[in-house]
N, C-alpha and C positions, 0 to 999 in steps of 0.2 A: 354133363354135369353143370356148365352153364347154363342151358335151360334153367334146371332146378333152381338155381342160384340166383340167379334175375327175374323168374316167378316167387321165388318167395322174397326175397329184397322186395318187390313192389306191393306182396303183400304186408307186409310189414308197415311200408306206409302209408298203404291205404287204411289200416288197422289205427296207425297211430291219429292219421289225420280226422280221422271218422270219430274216434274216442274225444281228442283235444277239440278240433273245430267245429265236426258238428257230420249226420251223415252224407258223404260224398255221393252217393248215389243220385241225392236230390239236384245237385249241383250239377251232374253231369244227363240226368231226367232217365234212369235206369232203375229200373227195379219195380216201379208204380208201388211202392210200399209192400212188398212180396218177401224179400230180403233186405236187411238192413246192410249198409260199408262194414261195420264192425264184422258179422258173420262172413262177409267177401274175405275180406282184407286177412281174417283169421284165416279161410278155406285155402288162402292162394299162399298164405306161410307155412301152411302144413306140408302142403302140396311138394314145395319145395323144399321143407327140412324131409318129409319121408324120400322125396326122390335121392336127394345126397347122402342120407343113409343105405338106401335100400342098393345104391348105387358101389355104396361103400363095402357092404358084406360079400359084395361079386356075383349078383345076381343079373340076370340077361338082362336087356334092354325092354324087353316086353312086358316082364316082370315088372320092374321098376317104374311104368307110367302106371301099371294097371293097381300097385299097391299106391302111389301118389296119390291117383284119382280117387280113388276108394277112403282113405284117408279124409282129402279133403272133403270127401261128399257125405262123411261121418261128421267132420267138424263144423261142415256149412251147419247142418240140421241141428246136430246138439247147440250151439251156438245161438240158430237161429231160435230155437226154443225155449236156451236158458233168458234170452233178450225177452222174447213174449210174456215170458213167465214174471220178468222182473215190472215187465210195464202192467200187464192185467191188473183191473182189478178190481180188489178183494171187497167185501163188504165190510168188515172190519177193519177200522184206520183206513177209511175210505177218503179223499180229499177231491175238491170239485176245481174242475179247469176253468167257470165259469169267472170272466173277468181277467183273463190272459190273453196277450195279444200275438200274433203270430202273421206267416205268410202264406198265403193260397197255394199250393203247389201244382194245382190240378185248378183248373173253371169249377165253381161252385155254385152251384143251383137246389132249386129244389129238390130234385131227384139226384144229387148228390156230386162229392167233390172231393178233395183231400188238402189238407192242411198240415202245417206244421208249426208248432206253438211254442214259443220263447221264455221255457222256464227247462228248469235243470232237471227236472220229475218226467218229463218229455221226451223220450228215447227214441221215437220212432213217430211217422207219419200218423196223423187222424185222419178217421173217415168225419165227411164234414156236407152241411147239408144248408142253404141259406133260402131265404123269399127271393132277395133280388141276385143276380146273375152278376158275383166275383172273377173278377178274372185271375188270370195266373199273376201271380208276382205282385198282387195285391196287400196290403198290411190287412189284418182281418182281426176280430177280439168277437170271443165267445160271449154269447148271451145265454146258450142251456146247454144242457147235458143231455140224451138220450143215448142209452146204456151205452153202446161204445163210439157212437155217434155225437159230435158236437154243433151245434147249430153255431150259424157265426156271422157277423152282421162287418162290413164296410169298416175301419175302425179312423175314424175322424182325428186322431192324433192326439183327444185329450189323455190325463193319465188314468189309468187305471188298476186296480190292485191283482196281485201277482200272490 
């Protein structure tokens, strides 16, 4: 039951810290934008509320990791999907990222890169695309749009509108 217990306690805060600070993933360079912290951090609190349950009704021990797993690997997906869902988007009330500044998370080049952009509409990593050769941990600010791809140029420190 420990297990359970200290798997989801640290889901929980990676859950919380992913929502308030920002996703943990990036921080720790896990994921390459695949799954977001928020989806983790939810999977690994299911994990461990269905284990203390399942543990609770008096079921075997094999039972109990394989309903956990099952759980969380319901939660990663829905999770991950309602997150895509909320970022996608729409043609209608459509708004442009063009002129937001962010950080390289990924080498950016012309054949391509990933970024992640410093407004609150921003849930999750861009794929990102430049002329000149960004490195990681660079400040970058968008110059175009191409459909889910952002083009993104060096960002020189002036201001810019958000």
């Amino acid at each position: 039951m420990v297990t359970f217990i200290v798997v989801g306690s640290v889901g929980l805060v990676v859950l919380l810290l992913s929502i308030v600070v920002g996703d943990l993933l990036d921080v720790f360079d896990i994921g390459d934008g695949l799954v977001s912290g928020v989806a983790v951090g939810a999977a690994l609190a299911i994990f461990g509320l269905a284990g203390v349950v399942t543990l609770q009704s008096g079921r075997p021990a094999g039972w109990t990791y394989a309903i956990a797993v099952g759980m969380a690997l319901v939660a990663l997906v829905a999770i991950q999907l309602l997150v895509r869902r909320v970022t996608r988007r729409e043609t209608g009330g459509h708004w442009s990222p063009v002129g937001f500044v962010g950080t390289a998370t990924e080498t950016t080049t012309a054949t391509g890169g990933e970024v992640r952009l410093d407004d609150t509409r921003e849930l999750e990593r861009r794929l990102a695309f430049s002329v000149e050769r960004i490195e990681r941990g660079q400040r970058i600010r968008v110059v175009a749009e191409t459909g889910p791809r952002v083009q993104v140029v060096r960002d020189d420190g002036e201001t810019t509108a958000s």
